[in-house]
C-alpha positions in Angstrom: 80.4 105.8 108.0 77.5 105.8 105.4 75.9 102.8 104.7 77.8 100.6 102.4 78.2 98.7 99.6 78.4 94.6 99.4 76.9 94.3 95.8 77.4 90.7 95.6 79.7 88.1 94.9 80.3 88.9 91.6 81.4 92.7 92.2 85.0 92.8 93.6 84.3 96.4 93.1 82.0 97.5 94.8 81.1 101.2 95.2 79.9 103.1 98.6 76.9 105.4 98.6 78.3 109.0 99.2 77.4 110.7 102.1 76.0 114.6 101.7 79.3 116.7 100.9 78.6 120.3 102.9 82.3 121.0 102.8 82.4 122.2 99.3 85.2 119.5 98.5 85.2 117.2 95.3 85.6 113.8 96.8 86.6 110.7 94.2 84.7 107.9 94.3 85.0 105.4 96.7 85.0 101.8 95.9 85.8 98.5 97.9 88.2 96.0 96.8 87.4 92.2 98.3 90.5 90.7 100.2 90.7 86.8 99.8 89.4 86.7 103.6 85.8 88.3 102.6 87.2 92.2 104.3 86.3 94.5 101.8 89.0 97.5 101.8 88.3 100.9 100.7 90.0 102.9 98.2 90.2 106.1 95.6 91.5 106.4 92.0 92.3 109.9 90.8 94.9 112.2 88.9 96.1 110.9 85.7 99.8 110.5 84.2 102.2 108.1 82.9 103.2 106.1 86.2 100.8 104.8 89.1 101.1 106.0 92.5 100.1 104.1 95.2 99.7 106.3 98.7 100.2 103.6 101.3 98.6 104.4 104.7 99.9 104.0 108.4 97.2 103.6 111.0 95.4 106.9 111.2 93.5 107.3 108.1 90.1 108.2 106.3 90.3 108.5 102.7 87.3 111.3 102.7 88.5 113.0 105.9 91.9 113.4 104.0 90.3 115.7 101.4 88.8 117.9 104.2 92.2 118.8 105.3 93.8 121.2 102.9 97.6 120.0 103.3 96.7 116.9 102.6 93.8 117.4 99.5 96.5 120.2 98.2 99.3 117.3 98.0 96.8 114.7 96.7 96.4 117.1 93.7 99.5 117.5 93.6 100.3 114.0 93.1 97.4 113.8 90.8 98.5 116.2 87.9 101.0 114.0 87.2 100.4 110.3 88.0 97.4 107.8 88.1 96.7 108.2 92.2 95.5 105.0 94.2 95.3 105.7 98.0 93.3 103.6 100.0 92.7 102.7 104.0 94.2 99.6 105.3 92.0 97.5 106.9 91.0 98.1 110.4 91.1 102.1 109.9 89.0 104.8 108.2 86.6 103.0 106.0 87.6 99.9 105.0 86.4 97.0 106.8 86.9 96.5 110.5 89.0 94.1 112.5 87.4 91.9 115.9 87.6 93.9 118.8 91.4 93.1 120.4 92.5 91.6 117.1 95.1 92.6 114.6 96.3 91.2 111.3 100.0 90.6 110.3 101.3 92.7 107.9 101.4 89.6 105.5 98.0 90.1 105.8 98.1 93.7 104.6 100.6 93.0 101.7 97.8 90.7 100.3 95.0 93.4 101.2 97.4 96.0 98.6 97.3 93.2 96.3 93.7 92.9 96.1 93.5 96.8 95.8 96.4 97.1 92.8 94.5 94.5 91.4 91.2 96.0 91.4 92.4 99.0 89.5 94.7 97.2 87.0 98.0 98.6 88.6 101.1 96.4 88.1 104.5 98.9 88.2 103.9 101.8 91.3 105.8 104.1 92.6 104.7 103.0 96.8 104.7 106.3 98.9 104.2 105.9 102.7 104.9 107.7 106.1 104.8 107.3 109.5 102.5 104.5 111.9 103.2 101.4 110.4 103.2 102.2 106.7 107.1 102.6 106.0 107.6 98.7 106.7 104.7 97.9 104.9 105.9 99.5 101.7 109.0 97.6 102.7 108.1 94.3 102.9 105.4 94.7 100.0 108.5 95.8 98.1 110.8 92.6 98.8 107.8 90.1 98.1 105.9 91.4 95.0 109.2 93.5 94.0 108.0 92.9 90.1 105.3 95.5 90.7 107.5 98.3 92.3 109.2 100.8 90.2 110.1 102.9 93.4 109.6 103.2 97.4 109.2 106.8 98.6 109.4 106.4 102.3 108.5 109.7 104.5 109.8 109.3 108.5 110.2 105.8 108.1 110.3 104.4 111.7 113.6 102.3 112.7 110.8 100.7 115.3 108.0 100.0 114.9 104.4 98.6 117.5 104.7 95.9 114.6 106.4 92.5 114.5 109.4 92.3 113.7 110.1 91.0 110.2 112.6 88.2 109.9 115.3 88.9 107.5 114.5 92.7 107.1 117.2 94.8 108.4 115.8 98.3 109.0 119.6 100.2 109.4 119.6 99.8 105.8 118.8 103.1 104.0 117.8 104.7 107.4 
């Protein structure tokens, strides 16, 4: 996926070279925020307004292949004319970092990986929006333990199941 970044120890931002853009579309900038592990987790600022946005992933994502699709760039803009947009890939998928072969992370895990990305860009009160593969319960359980830096959940086809763990303590009937 283009060769990347890794400027060092004393960039937690770190931007990725940007491959040659023959589909006519006006990609944001890609930059890398670094998780507390070392994994280095993609993401895109863009849009402006009062209130930040935070487009939370499921499992199938890539943040420059998601601009090449026009339902999904058309809703990004959307988004975007009136809110500060952050969307990122969670780790494993699109072009953030990969995960070992046979391994996956627990979603505590990814909580701290949206941490790292919120804090990259300065965000502290979003608005989380997720759907589908995963990204519902994330939003979820990012929402109960760092609940001081959600203003609102906007959950799309949240899953009552989910190939996840089960979380102890969070009943998904609620709201569903």
């Amino acid at each position: 996926h283009g060769e990347r970044r890794r400027q060092g120890p004393r960039d937690p931002v770190a931007v990725r070279s940007r491959p040659e853009n023959d589909s006519g579309v006006d990609l944001p900038e890609t930059r890398y925020a670094k998780a507390a592990d070392g994994a280095y987790l993609a993401f895109q600022v863009f849009g402006s307004g009062p209130i930040d946005v935070l487009l939370m992933p499921g499992f199938v994502t890539n943040l420059d292949e998601n601009w090449r699709i026009p339902e999904i760039a058309d809703t990004h803009r959307r988004i975007g004319a009136f809110a500060r947009v952050i969307a990122m890939d969670r780790r494993g998928v699109g072009l953030s970092d990969r995960l070992a072969h046979g391994q996956g992370a627990p979603l505590e895990t990814h909580v701290d990986d949206l941490v790292a990305v919120l804090d990259a860009v300065g965000a502290k009160d979003v608005c989380l929006v997720s759907g589908d593969s995963g990204g519902p319960l994330l939003a979820l359980l990012f929402a109960a333990a760092h609940g001081d830096h959600v203003r609102a959940l906007g959950l799309f086809a949240p899953m009552k199941t989910s190939l996840l763990a089960p979380v102890p303590g969070l009943d998904l009937d609620v709201g569903l």
